[in-house]
N, C-alpha and C positions, 0 to 999 in steps of 0.2 A: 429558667426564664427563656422562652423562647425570644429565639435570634431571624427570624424573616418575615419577611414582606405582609406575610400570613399571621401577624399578630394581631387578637383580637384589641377591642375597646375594653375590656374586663382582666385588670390585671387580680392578681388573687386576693389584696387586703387594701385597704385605704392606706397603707403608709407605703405598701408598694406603688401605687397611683400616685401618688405624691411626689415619689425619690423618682422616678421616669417621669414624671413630666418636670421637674426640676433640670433635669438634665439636658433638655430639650429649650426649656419655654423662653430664653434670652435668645438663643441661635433663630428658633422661629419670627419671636416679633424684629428681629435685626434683618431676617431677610424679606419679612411683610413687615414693613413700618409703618401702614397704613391700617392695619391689623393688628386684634391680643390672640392668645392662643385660649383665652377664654370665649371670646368669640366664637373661635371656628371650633370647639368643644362644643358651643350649642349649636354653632348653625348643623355640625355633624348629625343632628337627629334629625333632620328633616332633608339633609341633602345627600344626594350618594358619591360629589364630589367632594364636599368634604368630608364625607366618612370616609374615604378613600386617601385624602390628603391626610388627616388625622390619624388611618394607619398607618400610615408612612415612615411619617413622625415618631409615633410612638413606637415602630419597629426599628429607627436608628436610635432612640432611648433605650430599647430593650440592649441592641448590642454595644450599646455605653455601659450597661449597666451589667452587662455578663464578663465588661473588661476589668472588673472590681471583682473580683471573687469575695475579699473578704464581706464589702456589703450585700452581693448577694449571699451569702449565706448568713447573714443575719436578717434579711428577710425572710428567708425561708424558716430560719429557725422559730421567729415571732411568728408566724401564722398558727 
């Protein structure tokens, strides 16, 4: 699972997508309360700051997500 800034919007499977934005999407709407993170998931295809915010994001879920070994390799092993 990549760990930087450089993480795309295409994680490998839907349940990977899922467990990273889980990890994320309370911390997000806590510090946009005026905002969901579904939102800025759609507004992300039409805007290059929040495809950019949305990277962000899911590059600090990726390195939540690589501090779990045992779930990441049970992601890895379901694909």
């Amino acid at each position: 699972m990549p760990t930087s800034s450089c993480y795309g919007l295409s994680p490998t499977n839907e349940e990977e997508r899922i467990y990273l934005e889980s990890l994320i999407r309370e911390d997000f709407e806590r510090c946009h309360p005026d905002d969901t993170f579904d939102d800025l998931k759609r507004r992300a295809s039409f805007s290059k700051e929040d495809k950019g915010l949305l990277r962000d994001w899911m590059a600090v879920a990726a390195r939540r997500a690589a501090a779990d070994p045992a779930r990441t390799s049970r992601l890895t092993t379901a694909a």
